[in-house]
C-alpha positions in Angstrom: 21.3 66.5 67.5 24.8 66.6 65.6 26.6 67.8 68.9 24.6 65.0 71.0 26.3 62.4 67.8 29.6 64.2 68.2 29.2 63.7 72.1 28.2 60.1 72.0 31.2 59.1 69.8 33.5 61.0 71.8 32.1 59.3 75.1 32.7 55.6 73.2 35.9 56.5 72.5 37.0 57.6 76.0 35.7 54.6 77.3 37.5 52.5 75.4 40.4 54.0 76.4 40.3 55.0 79.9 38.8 51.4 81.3 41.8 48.7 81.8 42.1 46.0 79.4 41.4 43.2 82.1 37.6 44.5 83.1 35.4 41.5 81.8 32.0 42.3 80.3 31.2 38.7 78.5 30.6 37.0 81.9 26.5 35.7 81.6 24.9 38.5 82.5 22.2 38.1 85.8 19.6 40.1 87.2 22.2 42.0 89.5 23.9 43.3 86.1 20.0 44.8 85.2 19.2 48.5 85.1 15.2 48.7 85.4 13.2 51.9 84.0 10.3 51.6 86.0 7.1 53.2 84.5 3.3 53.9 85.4 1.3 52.4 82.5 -1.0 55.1 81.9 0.9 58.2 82.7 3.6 57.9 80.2 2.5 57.9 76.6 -0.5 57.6 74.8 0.5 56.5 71.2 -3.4 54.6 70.8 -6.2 57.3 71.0 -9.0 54.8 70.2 -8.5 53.0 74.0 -8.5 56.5 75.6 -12.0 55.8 77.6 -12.0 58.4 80.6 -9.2 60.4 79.8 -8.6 63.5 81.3 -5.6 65.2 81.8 -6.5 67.9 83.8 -7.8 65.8 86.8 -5.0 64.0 88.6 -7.2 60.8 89.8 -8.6 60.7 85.9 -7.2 58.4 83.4 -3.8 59.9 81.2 -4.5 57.9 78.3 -0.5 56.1 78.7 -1.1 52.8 77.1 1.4 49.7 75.9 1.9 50.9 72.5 3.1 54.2 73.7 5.9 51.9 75.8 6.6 50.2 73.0 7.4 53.6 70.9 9.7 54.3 73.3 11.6 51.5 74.2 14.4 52.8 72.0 14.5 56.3 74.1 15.0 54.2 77.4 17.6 51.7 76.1 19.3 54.5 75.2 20.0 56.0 78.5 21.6 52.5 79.1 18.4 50.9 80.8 18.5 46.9 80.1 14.7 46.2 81.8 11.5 47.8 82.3 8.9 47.5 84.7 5.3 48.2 84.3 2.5 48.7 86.7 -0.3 46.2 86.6 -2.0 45.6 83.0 -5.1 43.3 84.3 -8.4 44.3 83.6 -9.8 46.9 86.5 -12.7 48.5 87.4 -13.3 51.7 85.8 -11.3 55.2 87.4 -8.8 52.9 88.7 -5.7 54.1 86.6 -2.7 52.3 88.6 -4.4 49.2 87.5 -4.8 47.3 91.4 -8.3 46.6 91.7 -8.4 43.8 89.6 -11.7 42.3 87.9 -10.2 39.3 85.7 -6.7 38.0 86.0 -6.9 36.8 82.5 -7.5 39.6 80.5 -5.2 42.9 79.0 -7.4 46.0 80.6 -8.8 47.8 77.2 -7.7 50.9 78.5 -3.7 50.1 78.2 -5.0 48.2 75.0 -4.9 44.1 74.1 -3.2 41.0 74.5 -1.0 41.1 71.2 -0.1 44.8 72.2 1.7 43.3 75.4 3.3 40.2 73.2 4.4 43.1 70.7 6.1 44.7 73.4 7.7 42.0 75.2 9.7 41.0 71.1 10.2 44.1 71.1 12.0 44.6 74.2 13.9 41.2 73.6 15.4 42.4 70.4 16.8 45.2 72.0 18.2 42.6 75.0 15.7 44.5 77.7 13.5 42.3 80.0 10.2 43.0 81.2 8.9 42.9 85.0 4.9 43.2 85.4 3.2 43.9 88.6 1.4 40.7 89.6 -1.8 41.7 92.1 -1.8 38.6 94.5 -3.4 39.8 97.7 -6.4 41.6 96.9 -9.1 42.2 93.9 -11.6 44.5 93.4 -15.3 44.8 94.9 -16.5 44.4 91.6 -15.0 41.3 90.6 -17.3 38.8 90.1 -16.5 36.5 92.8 -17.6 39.0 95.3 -20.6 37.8 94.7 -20.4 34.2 93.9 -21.9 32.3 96.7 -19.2 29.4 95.7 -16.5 31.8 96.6 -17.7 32.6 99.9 -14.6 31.2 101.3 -11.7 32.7 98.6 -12.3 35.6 100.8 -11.3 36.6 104.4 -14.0 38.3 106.7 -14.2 41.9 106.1 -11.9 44.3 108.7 -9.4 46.8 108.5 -6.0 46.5 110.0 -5.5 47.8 113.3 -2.0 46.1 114.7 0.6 46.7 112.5 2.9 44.4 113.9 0.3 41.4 114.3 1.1 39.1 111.1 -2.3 37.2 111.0 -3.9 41.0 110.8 -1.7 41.9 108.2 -2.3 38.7 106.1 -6.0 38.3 106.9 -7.1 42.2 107.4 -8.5 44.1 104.0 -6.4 46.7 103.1 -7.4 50.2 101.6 -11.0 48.5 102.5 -10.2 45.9 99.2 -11.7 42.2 99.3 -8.7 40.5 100.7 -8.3 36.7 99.4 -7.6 34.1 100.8 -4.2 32.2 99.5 -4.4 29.4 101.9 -7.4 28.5 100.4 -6.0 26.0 98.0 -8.5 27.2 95.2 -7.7 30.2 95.7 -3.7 29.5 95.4 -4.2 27.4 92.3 -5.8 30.0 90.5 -3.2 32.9 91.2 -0.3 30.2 90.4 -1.9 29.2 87.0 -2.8 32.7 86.4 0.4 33.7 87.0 2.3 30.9 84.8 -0.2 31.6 82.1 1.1 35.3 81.5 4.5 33.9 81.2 3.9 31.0 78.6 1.7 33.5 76.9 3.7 36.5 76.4 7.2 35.8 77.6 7.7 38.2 80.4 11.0 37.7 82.4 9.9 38.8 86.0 7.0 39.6 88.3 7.1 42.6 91.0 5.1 41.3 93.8 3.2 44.0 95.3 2.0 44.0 99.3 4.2 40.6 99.1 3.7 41.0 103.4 -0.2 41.3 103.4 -0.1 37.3 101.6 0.8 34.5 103.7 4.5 33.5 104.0 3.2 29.7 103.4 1.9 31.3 99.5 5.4 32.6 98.3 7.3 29.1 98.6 4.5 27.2 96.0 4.3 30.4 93.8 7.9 30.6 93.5 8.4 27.3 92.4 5.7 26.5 90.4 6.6 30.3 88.4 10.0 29.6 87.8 9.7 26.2 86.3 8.2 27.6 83.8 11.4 30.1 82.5 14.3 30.1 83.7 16.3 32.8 85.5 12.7 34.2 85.8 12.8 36.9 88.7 10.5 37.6 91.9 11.3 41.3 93.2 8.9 41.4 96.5 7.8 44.9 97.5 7.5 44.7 101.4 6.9 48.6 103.1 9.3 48.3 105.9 12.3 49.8 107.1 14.1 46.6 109.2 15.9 44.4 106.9 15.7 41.1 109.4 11.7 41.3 108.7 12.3 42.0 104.6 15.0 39.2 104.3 12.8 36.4 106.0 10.7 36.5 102.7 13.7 35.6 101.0 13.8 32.0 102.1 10.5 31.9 100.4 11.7 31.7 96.7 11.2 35.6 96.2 15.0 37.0 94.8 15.2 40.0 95.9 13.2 43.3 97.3 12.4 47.1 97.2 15.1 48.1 99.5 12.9 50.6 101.9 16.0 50.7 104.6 18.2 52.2 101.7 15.3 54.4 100.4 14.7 55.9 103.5 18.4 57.2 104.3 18.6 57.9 100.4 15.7 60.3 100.6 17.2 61.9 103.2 21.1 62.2 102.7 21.1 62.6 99.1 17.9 65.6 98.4 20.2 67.8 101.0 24.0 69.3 101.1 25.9 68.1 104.1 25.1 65.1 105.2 26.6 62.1 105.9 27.1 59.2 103.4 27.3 57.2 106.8 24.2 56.0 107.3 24.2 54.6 103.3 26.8 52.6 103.9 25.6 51.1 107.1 22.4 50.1 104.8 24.7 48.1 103.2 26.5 46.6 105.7 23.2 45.8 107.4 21.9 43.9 103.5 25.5 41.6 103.7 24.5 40.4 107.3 21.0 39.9 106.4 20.2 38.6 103.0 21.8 35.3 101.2 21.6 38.0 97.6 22.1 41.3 98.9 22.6 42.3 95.1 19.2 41.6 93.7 18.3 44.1 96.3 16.5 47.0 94.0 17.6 50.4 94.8 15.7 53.3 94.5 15.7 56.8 95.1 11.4 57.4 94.6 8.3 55.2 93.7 4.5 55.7 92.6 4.1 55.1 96.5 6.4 58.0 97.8 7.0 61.6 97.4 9.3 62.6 94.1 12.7 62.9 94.9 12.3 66.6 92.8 10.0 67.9 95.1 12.2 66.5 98.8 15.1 68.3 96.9 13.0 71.6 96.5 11.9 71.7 100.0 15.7 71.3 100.9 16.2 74.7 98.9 18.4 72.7 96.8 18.9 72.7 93.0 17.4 69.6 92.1 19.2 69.2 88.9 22.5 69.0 91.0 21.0 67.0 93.7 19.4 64.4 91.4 22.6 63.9 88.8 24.7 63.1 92.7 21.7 60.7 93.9 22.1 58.7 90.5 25.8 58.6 90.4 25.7 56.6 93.8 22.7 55.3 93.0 24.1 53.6 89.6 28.2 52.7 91.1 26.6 50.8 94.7 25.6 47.5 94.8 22.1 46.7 94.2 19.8 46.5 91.1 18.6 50.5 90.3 15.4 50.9 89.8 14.5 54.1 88.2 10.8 55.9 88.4 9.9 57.6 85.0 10.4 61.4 85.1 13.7 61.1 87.0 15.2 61.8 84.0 13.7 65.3 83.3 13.6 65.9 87.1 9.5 65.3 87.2 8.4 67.0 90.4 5.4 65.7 92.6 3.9 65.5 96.0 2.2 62.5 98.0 0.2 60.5 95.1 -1.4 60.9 93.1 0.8 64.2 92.4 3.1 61.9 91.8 1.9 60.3 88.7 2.6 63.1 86.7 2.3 62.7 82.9 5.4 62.2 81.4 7.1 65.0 79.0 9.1 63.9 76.0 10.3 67.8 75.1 12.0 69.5 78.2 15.9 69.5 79.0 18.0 66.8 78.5 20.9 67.7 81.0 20.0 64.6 83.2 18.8 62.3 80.2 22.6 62.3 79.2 23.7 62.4 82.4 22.1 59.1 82.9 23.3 57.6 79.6 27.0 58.0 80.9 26.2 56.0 84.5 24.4 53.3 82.0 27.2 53.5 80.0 29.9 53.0 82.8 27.5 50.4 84.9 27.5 48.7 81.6 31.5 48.3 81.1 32.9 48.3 84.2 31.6 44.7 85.8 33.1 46.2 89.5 29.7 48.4 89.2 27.7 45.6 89.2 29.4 42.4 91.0 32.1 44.3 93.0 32.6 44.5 96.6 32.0 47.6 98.6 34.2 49.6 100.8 34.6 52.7 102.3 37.4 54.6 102.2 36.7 57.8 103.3 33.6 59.4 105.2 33.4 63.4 106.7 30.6 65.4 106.9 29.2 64.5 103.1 32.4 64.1 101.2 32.9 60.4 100.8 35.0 57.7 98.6 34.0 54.3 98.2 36.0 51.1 96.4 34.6 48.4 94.1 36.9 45.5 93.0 35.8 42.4 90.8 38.4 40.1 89.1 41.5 42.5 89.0 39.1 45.9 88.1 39.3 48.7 90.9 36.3 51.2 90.3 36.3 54.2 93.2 33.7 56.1 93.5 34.2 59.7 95.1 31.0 61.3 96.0 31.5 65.0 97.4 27.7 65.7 99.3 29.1 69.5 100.8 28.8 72.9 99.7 32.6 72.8 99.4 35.9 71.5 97.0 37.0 69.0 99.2 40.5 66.6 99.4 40.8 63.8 100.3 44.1 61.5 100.5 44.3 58.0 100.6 46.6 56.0 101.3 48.9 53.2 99.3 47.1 50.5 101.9 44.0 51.6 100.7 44.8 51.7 96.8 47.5 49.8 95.1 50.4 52.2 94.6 52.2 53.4 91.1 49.1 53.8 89.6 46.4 56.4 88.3 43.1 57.1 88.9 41.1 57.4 85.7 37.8 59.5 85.9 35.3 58.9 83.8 32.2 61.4 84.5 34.5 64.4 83.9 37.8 63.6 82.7 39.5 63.6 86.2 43.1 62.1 86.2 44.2 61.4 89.7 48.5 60.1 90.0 49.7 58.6 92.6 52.5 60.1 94.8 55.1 58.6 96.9 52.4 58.5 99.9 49.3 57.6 97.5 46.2 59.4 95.9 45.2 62.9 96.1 41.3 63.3 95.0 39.8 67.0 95.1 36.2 67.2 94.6 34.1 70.1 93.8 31.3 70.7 95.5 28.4 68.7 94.8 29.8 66.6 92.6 30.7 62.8 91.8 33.5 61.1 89.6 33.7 57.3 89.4 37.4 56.2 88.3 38.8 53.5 87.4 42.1 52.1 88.4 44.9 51.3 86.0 48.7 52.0 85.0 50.4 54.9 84.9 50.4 56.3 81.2 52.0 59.4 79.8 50.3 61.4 77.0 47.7 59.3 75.8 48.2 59.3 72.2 45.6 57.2 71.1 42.9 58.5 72.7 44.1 62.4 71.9 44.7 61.0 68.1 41.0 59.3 68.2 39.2 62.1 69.5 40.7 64.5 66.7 39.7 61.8 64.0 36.1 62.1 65.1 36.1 65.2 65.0 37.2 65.3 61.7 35.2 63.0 60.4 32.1 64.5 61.5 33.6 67.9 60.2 33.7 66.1 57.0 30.2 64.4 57.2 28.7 67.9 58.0 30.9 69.3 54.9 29.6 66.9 52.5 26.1 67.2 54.1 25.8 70.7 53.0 27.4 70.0 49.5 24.9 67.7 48.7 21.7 69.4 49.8 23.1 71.7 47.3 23.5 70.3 44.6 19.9 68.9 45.7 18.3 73.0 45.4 
């Protein structure tokens, strides 16, 4: 705990030293400056032991007992790895066994289970004092069999006719078809589209929330998005619509986007992520084409959120472990990138402590709260950096430098140069680039491990050790740097002195 103190000033201290004067961090800050900490409701803590109804830990499709007040109990613990926004799976009322909280039985109501109404106002202040926002999952294309309208003669028609999904690629299939065998409404119904629209403007004027996630957004008619969008964010402003759409071609993702909904799960960058970053030696390539492919497509490529694993997809743990690859190493790599490239990272609970799992529900692990913290403040420096250097957030991308794994990318925003060097081989690499690629007379200052990176007469040489990354930042050449050298020493001493006057008075104390 003292070291972690020591640590943590230390880290401040070369921060504030190491990033250029001119970096601006009091622009208004937007959803693309967001860091989200995404969590599964009931599997990450259970602080409130009189809602635990089902609970059983040792069967995987059982309830966990997670509820809101356990979130709220933690709130500090994920602000602290720099996280500025959480994201919850649905909280409705379900029917019983159905822990991820999608087969809905009353859009109104808290389920008992993950506890009450005030418990989700009490989180939401909570978050707010601590500048966080808070995302829920809003159900809009299904409910459950058991919900009361199922068999409400009067709501015959809120309903399409029962059948499974056979063509894929047929759109009236998809937006009519039940899927997973759920009663699938029916939005252009306008009954049925006032009552998820009032529904979902009620949560917001009732507890303050800041964003929906819009589950199966594809399986609901396009014609639906435009009204609910609107209508949803007249109510509070700057309120967010993050669309989850399962596909991997970004022409079919962005043509929701006209729609009202602000950005989307980005599958495309998932996919290649998964892939490139859970093994050693491969190409960064394919990343950056994701990218290029999110510029061409969408009018906000930025409020695109980035994501390495989901409750829908295998852990990245376990695609690392398969790989025969430490997935310690291989995760700290996928978040550096995954934290320094444009887009809004989204990160599944248990990334942090490198929480393995298979197809779901293996993947819902519980959480653990005591196991190695190696990643934990791994992640607290990226939130740290994402947080002061605005070219992590709002700069441009470019590739510099691509072969075989080892690859160096540039940010610039308003005068701040942030490179990223990301070395994805089982080898020290070096790479050399040029004075047209980086403004010359300068240095490169790293700020993961302390690299320090001069230019020559012909430019920059970076060497990278192997599975490794270093984000720098640009700036003028210094010499010693004597404030920073004198300010680590002082809180050293200081905290020498603290622990010295610590011990003297729990003596006197005895």
């Amino acid at each position: 705990m003292k070291r972690a103190f020591a640590s943590s000033l230390a880290l401040l201290f070369l921060l504030s030293f190491a990033i250029p004067a001119q970096a601006d961090t009091n622009e208004k800050r937007t959803w693309q400056d967001e860091t989200v900490y995404f969590m599964m409701v009931d599997r990450f803590n259970n602080l409130d032991s009189t809602n635990d109804q089902g609970v059983n830990v040792k069967d995987p499709r059982a309830y966990f007992g997670g509820d809101l007040k356990g979130i709220t109990a933690k709130l500090d613990y994920i602000q602290s790895m720099g996280f500025t926004a959480i994201r919850l799976t649905p909280i409705f009322q379900t029917e019983p066994g159905d822990y991820q909280g999608k087969k809905v039985t009353d859009f109104y109501k808290v389920d008992p289970r993950f506890g009450t109404l005030s418990d989700l106002k009490t989180l939401v202040k909570e978050a707010h004092k601590r500048h966080m926002k808070v995302i829920l999952d809003f159900v809009t294309n299904h409910t459950s069999s058991r919900h009361p309208w199922v068999n409400d003669p009067a709501k015959k028609d809120w309903y399409h006719e029962k059948w499974e999904i056979s063509d894929w690629n047929n759109p009236r299939q998809i937006e009519t078809g039940w899927l997973n065998g759920l009663p699938d409404l029916a939005q252009e119904n306008p009954e049925v589209k006032r009552y998820l629209i009032d529904a979902a403007k009620w949560w917001i004027k009732e507890t303050d929330i800041d964003g929906y996630y819009l589950d199966d957004a594809r399986y609901v008619p396009k014609s639906f998005w435009q009204g609910f969008a609107n209508e949803v964010k007249a109510v509070k402003k700057d309120f967010y619509l993050l669309g989850g759409i399962d596909s991997n071609d970004p022409r079919y993702i962005a043509d929701y986007e006209k729609d009202g909904i602000d950005g989307f799960l980005d599958y495309p960058f998932y996919n290649e992520a998964s892939k490139v970053l859970s093994n050693v030696n491969q190409s960064l390539a394919p990343l950056y084409r994701v990218w290029k492919n999110n510029v061409s497509y969408y009018d906000h490529p930025y409020l695109l959120g980035t994501f390495l694993d989901n409750d829908r997809t295998v852990r990245f743990t376990r695609l690392a472990l398969e790989n025969k690859q430490n997935p310690i190493t291989r995760m700290k790599l996928s978040l550096a990138y995954l934290f320094s490239t444009p887009g809004v990272p989204i990160v599944y609970y248990g990334t942090e402590i490198v929480l393995d799992g298979g197809k779901a529900p293996d993947n819902h692990r519980l959480m653990n709260f005591r196991t190695d913290d190696e990643v934990v403040n791994y992640i607290k420096k990226l939130g740290e950096l994402r947080g002061q250097l605005p070219s992590l957030r709002r700069g441009d991308f470019t590739l510099l430098y691509e072969k075989k794994g080892m690859a160096v990318f540039k940010r610039t925003y308003k005068g701040e140069t942030a490179v990223i060097a990301i070395n994805n081989t089982n080898k020290t690499q070096k790479v050399h680039l040029t004075n047209a690629q980086l403004a010359p007379g300068k240095e490169l200052r790293g700020l993961l491990s302390g690299d320090l990176v001069r230019s020559s007469k012909n430019g920059y040489n970076l060497i990278s050790d192997r599975e490794t990354a270093e984000i720098y930042v640009l700036a003028k050449k210094t010499g010693l740097n004597i404030p920073f050298i004198a300010a680590l020493i002082a809180v050293y001493v200081l905290f020498g002195l603290f622990l010295y006057y610590a011990k003297k008075r729990a003596k006197r104390s005895r």
